[in-house]
C-alpha positions in Angstrom: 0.0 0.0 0.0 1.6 3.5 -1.0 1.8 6.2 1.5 -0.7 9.1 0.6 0.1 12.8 1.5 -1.3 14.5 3.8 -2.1 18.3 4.2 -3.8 20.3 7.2 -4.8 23.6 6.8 -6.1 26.1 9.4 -9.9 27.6 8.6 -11.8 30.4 9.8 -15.8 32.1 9.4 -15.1 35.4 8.3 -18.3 35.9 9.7 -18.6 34.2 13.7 -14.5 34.2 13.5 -14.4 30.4 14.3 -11.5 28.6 13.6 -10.8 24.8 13.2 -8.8 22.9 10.3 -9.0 20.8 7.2 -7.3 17.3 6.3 -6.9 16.5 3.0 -5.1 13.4 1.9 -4.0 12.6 -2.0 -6.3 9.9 -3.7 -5.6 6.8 -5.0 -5.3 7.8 -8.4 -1.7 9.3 -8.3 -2.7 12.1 -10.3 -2.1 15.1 -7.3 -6.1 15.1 -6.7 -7.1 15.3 -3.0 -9.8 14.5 -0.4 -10.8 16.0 2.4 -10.5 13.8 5.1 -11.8 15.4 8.4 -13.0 18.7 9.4 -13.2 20.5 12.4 -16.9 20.7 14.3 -18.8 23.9 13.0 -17.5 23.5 9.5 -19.2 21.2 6.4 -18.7 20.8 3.0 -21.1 22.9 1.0 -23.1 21.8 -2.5 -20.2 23.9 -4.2 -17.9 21.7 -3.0 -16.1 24.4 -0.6 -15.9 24.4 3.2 -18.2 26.8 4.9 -19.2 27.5 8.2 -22.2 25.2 9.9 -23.7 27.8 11.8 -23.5 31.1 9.1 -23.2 29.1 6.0 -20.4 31.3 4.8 -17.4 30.0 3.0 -14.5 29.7 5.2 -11.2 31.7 4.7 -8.4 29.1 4.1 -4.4 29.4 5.6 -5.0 31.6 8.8 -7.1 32.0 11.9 -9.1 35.0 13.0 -9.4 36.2 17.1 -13.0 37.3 17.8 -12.1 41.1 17.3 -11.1 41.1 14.2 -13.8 39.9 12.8 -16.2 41.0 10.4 -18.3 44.1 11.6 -21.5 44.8 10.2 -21.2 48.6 8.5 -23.7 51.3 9.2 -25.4 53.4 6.4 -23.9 56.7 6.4 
């Protein structure tokens, strides 16, 4: 059996600033396609085939991790 690759990246909701991480492991196909693997709780895969938050239903922001502050503020109407 051939050792598969593995990748982990780190995910956060742009919107509720929760942050978790993504496994995806190469397939058996040998061709550099992937599969995700695991996800952290609060995040699914959604009918576009992206990860996206369980709980807002946006798409997650891939490779870093947001603290609560920074996240996104609703504007007001000037």
């Amino acid at each position: 059996m051939a050792k598969h690759e593995r990748f982990v990246i780190n995910l956060t909701c742009p919107e509720c600033a929760l942050n978790g991480s993504a496994t995806w492991e190469e397939t058996d196909k040998g061709n550099l396609e992937t599969t995700i693997k695991s996800l952290s709780h609060g995040f699914r895969i959604g009918p576009d085939a992206e990860i996206h938050c369980a709980d807002c239903g946006v798409k997650a922001l891939v490779g870093r991790t947001l603290s609560r502050s920074e996240k996104k503020r609703p504007t007001t109407p000037n």
